[in-house]
C-alpha positions as CSV (number, residue, x, y, z in Angstrom):
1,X,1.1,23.7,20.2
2,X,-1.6,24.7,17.4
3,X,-0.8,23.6,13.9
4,X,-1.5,24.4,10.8
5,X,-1.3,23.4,6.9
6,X,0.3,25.8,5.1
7,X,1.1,25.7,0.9
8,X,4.9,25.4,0.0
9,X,5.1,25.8,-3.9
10,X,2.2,23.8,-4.1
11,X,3.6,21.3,-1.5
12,X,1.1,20.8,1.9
13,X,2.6,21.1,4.8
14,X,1.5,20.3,8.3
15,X,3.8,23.1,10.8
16,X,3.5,23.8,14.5
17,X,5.1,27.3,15.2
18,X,5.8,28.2,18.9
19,X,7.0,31.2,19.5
20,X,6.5,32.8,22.8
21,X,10.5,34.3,23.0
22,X,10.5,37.8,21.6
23,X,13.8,38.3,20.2
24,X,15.0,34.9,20.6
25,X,16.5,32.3,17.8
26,X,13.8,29.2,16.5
27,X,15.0,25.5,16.4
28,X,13.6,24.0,13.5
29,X,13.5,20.1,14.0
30,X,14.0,18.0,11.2
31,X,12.4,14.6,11.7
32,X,14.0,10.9,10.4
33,X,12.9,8.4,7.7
34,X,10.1,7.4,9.9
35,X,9.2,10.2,12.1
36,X,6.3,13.2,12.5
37,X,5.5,15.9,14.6
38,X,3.8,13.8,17.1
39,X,7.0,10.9,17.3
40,X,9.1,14.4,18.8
41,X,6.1,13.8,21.8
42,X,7.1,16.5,24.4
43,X,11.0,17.0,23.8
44,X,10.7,19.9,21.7
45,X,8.7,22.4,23.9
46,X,10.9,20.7,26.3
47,X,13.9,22.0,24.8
48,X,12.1,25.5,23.9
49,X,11.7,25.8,27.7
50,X,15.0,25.1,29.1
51,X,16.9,27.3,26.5
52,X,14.1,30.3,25.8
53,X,13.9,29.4,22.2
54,X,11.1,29.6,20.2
55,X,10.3,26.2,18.2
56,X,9.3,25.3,14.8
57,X,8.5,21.6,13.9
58,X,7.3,20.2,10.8
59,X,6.2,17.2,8.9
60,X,7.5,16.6,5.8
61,X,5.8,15.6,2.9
62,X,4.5,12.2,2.9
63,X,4.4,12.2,7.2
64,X,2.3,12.7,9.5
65,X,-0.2,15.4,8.7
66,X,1.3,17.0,5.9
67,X,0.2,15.7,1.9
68,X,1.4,12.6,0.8
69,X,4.5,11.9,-1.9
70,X,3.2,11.8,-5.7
71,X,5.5,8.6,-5.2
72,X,7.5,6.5,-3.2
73,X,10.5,6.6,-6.3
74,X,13.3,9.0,-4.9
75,X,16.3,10.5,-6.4
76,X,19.6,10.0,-4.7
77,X,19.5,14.1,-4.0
78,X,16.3,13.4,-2.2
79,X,17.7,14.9,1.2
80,X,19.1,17.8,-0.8
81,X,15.6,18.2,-2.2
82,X,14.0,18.5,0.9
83,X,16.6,21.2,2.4
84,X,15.5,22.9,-1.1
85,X,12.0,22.4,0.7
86,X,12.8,23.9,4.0
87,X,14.3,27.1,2.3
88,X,10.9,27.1,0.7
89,X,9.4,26.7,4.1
90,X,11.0,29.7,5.7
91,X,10.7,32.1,3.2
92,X,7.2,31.3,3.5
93,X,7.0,31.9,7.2
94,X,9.5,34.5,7.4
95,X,9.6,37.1,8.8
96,X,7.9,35.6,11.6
97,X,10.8,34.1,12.5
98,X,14.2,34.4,14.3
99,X,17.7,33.6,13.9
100,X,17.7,29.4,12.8
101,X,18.9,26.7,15.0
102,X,18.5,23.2,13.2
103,X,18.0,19.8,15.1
104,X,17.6,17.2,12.7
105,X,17.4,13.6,13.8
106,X,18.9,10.9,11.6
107,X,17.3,11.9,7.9
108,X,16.8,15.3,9.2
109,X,19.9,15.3,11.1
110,X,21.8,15.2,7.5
111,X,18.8,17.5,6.3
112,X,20.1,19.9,8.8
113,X,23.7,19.8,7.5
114,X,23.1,20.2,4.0
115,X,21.1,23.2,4.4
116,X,23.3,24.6,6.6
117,X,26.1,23.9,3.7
118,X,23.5,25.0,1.0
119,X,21.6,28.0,2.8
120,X,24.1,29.3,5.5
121,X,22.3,32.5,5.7
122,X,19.3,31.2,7.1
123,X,21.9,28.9,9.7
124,X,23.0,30.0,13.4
125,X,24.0,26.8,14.4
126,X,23.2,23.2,13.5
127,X,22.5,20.1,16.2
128,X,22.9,17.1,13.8
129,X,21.4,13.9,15.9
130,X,22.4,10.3,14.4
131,X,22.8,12.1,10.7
132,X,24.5,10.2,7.8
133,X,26.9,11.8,5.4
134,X,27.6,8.5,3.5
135,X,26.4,4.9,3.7
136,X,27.6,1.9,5.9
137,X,27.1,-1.5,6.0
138,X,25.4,-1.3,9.4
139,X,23.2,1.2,8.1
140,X,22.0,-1.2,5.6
141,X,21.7,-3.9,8.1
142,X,19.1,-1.7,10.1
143,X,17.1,-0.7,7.4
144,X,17.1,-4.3,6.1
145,X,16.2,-5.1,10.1
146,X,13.3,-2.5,9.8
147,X,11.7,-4.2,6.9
148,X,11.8,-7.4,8.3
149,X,9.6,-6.0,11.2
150,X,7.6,-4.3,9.1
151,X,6.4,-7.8,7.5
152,X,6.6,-9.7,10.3
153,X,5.4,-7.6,13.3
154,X,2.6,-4.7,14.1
155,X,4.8,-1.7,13.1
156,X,2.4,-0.9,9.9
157,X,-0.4,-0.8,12.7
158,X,2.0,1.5,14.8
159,X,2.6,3.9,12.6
160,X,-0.6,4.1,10.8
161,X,-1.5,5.9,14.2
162,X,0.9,9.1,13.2
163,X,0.9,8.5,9.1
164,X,-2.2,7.3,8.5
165,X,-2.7,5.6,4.6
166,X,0.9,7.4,3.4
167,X,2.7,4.0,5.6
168,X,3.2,2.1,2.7
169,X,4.4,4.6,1.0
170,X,6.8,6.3,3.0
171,X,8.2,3.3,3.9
172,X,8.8,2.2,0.8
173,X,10.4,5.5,0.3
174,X,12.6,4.8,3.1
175,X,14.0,1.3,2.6
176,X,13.6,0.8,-0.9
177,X,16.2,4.2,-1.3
178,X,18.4,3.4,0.8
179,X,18.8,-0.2,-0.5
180,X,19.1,0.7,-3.9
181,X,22.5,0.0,-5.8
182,X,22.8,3.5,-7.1
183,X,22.3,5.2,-3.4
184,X,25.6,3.0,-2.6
185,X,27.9,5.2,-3.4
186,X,25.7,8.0,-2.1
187,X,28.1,10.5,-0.1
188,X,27.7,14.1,1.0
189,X,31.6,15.0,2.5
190,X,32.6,17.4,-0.3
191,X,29.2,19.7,1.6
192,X,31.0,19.7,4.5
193,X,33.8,22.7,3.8
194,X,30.6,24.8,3.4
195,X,29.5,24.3,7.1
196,X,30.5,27.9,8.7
197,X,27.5,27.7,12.0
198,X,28.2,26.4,15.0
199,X,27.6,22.5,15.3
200,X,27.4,19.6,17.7
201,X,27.3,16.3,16.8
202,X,24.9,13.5,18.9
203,X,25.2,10.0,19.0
204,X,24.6,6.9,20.9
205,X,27.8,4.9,20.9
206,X,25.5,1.9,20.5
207,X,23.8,3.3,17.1
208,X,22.3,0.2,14.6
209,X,22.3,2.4,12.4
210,X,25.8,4.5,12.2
211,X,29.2,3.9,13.7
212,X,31.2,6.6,14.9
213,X,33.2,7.5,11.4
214,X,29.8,9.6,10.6
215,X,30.7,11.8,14.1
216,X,34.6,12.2,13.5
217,X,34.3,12.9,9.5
218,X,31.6,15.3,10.2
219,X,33.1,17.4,13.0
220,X,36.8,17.6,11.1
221,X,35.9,18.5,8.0
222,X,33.4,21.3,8.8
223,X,34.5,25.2,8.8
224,X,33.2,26.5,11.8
225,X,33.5,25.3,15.7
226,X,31.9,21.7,16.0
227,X,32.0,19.7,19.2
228,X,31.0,15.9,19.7
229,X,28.7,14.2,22.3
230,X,28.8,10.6,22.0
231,X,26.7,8.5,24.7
232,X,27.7,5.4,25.6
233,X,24.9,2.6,25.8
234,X,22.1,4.8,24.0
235,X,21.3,3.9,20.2
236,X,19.7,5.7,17.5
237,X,17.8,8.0,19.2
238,X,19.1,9.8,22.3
239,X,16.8,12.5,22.6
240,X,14.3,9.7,23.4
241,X,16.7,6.9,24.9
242,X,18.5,9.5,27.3
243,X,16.3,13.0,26.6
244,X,17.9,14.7,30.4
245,X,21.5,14.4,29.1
246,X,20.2,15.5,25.5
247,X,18.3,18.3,26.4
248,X,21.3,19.3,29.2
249,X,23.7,19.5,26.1
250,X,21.8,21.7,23.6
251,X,20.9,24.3,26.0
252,X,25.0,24.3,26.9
253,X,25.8,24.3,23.5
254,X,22.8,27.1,22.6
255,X,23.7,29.4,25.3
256,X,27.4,30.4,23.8
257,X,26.2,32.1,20.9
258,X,22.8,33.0,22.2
């Protein structure tokens, strides 16, 4: 897929828009604390093939090929910030662009929910991937983990390959959020009610960096249908750990509404 910078009240974003589905809905994937365009690899035109969707997938700022942060300080509303983003993002694109399906993946995968709580209208139905709607002592424990690589093995080289000089940055971003005192008591249930699309939940029973509470006070406390899919053995990122079974699900779950 060709991609493009576009300008998103002033913000620089890198976008790859597929669209060769007349008439059909877009899935928007929302990338995690570490990801880009290029970390999705092949799974979304995968997943725009076996369910005739077309497929928008961005980086946000500070990743990949879009500008970097102004800084690596964030508010504790940071993910609520960047679904304030997205709306931007669409606005911008639309109308060249169908009914929204999310698929957020751990960061984006709680992305994807609070838009779908903040925005509804743009919102046909929401895959939430390893998303967090509070914070856990194991999720701590993997970022902590994640730092401890970063200093001790090549994973600044690694990622330089997709982020280039923003690493430092965003990765700062990332860990030194999320181990802050006041993003403790960060918690985003009382969005939840305002959930009306569709959703399905994904998660590796094996996750290092969420236990199952995030799936079962997620899926209860929504308004509209939700389903779970919880697969045992697979971690924190099924849709590269077991991508058949993920891709097998969505297109179920996609094809009764569209």
């Amino acid at each position: 897929m060709e991609g493009r910078i576009i300008d998103v009240k002033g913000n620089k974003l890198y976008i790859e828009h597929h669209t060769p589905f007349g008439g059909r809905p877009t899935i928007v994937f929302l990338h995690d604390s570490l990801g880009s365009v290029q970390l999705w690899r092949d799974f979304p035109a995968k997943l725009s093939e076996v369910t005739g969707c077309n497929v928008l997938v961005y980086d946000r700022l500070g990743y990949g090929k879009s500008y970097p942060m102004l800084t690596h300080e964030r508010p504790v509303n940071y993910m609520e910030l960047e679904a304030d983003l997205l709306n931007e993002l669409l606005l911008e694109i639309e109308p060249d662009i169908e009914d929204v399906i999310l698929f957020g993946h751990s960061d984006g995968g709680t992305i994807a929910l609070m838009m779908a709580a903040v925005y509804p209208e743009w919102v046909r139905a929401v895959i939430c991937e390893a998303g967090h709607i509070f914070v856990e002592d194991v999720t701590l424990k993997g970022v902590y983990d994640a730092w401890d690589a970063y200093k001790t093995t090549n994973l600044p080289e690694r990622l330089q390959k997709y982020h280039g000089d923003k690493v430092e940055m965003l990765f700062r971003a990332w860990t030194e959020t999320w181990t802050r005192d006041d993003y403790r008591t960060w918690n985003i249930e009382h969005l939840l009610k305002h959930i009306t699309a569709p959703l399905l939940f994904i998660q590796g029973e094996s996750d290092e960096y969420g236990t199952l509470d995030q799936v079962e006070k997620t899926v209860t406390q929504v308004s509209g249908s939700a389903e779970k899919y919880i697969i045992p053995g697979i971690g924190h990122t099924p849709h590269k750990e077991a991508p058949e079974l993920v891709l097998k699900k969505v297109a179920e779950f996609i094809s009764k509404f569209f």
